[in-house]
N, C-alpha and C positions, 0 to 999 in steps of 0.2 A: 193350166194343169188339167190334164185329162179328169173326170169323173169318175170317181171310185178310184183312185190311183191309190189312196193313201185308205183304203176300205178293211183290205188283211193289217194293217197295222192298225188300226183303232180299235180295231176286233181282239185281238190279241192284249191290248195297252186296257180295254175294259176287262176281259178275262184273266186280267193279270191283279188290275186292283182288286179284285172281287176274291180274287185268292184262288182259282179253277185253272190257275195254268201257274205252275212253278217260273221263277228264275231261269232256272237253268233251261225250263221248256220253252222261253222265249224262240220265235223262229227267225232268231236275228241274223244267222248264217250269209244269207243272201241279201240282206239289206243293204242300200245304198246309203251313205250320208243325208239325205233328205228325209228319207223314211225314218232313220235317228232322228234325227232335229223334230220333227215329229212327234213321234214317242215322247221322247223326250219333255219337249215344250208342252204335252199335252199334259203332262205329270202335275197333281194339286199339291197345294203346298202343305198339305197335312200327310204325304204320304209316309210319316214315321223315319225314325232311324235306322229302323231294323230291315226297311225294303232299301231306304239309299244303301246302307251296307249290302245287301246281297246284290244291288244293281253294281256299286263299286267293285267289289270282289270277281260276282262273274265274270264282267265284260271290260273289265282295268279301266274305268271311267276316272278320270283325270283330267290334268291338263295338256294331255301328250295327245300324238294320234292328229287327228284331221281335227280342223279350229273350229268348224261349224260345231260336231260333235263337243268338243272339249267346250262350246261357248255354252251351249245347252244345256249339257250338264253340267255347269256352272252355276249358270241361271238358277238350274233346280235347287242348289246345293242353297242359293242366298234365300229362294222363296221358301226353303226346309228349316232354313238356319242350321244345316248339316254342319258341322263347327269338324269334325273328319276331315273334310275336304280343304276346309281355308286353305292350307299352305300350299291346295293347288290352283286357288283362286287366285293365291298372289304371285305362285309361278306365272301363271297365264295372263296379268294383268301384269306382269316386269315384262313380260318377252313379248307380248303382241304389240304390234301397231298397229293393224288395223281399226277403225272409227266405226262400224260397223258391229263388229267382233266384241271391242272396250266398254264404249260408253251407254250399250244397253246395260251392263253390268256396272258398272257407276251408280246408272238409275236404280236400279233395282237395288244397290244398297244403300242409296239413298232411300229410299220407305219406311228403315225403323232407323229408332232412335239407335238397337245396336248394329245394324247394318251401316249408318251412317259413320261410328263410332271406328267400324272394321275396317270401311270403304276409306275414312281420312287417314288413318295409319299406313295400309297400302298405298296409298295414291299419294302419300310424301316419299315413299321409295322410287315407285313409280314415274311420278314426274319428270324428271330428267330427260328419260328417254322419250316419252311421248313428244308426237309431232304437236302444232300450234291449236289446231283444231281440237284437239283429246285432250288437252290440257285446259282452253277454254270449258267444254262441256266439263270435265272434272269439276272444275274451280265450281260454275255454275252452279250443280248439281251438289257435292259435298261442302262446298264452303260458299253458300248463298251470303250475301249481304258483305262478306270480307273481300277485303282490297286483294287480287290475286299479287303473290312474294315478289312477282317482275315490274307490278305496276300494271294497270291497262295498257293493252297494244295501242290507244288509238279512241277519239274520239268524232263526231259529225253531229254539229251543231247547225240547227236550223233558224234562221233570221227572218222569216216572211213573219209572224204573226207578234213577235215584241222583241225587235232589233235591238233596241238598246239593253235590255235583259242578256240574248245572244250575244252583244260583242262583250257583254262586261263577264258573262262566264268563260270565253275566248280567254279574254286575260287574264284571267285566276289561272285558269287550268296552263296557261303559257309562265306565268311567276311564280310558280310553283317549286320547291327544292327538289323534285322531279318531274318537268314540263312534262303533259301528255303531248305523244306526240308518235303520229302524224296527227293534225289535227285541219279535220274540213270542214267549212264552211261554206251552208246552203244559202245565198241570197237568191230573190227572183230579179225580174226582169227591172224590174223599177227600183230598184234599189244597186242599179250596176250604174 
């Protein structure tokens, strides 16, 4: 990225929290999606209700529109705990797929106790649609320490350093009333 690229928009995004340049005076006409994302991600998370509303209002900040944009001010909305916006949070976390787009916003309601509380209620809607990838980080991230509802995909068990520990977890996790499974096993060379 060029130097100074993103200069008139920090300019703006400071003169803006300070209160010296209205909403509506923003000079986001000509902005590109990056220069959003920007702005945007630059936004603290004390910035009040009353400026997420007039950011909502002016510029239909949502879930619609270009995904970077709609991902950002997302973002803002959970770092706000703007409670306005959820229902477009959870629009954009049913209809995205992308892993990129998703699962920063996962993380990010994973940090409070009721962001976490938001993030597991959507993400049992959610679920379904997400590919394998977005549904592990989900699981990860809102439901730490619980067994995800499918079961692990899959385990890799290593045997060089106490083999007989390794094979005997092998066959737990193979006798199991739901075997994991695929299930690989690392031996080395002396032990083939």
């Amino acid at each position: 990225i060029p130097a100074g690229v993103f200069d008139a928009v920090d300019r703006a995004a400071v003169e803006w929290r300070a209160g010296r340049l209205a909403t509506a005076d923003l000079p986001v006409r000509d902005w590109v999606p990056q220069e959003w994302v920007r702005f945007l991600d630059g936004q603290p998370a004390d910035l009040g209700d009353e400026r997420m509303a007039q950011l909502r209002a002016q510029f239909r900040l949502g879930a619609d529109g270009n995904a970077e944009i709609a991902r950002s001010w997302l973002a803002l909305v959970v770092r706000s705990a703007y409670q306005p916006s959820y229902p477009d949070l959870e629009r954009y976390l049913l209809r995205t797929g992308r892993h990129k787009l998703v699962v920063g916003l996962y993380r990010d309601l994973a940090r409070t106790d009721a962001g976490l509380e938001l993030g597991r209620k959507i993400y049992a809607k959610a679920r379904p649609g997400h590919h394998a990838t977005i549904r592990a980080a989900g699981e990860r991230l809102l439901l730490p320490g619980e067994l995800p509802a499918t079961g692990w995909a899959g385990a890799i068990i290593a045997c060089d350093t106490d083999p007989d520990g390794a094979w005997a977890l092998c066959r737990a996790l193979r006798k199991r009333d739901a075997p994991v499974s695929p299930l690989m096993v690392l031996v080395s060379g002396g032990q083939l």
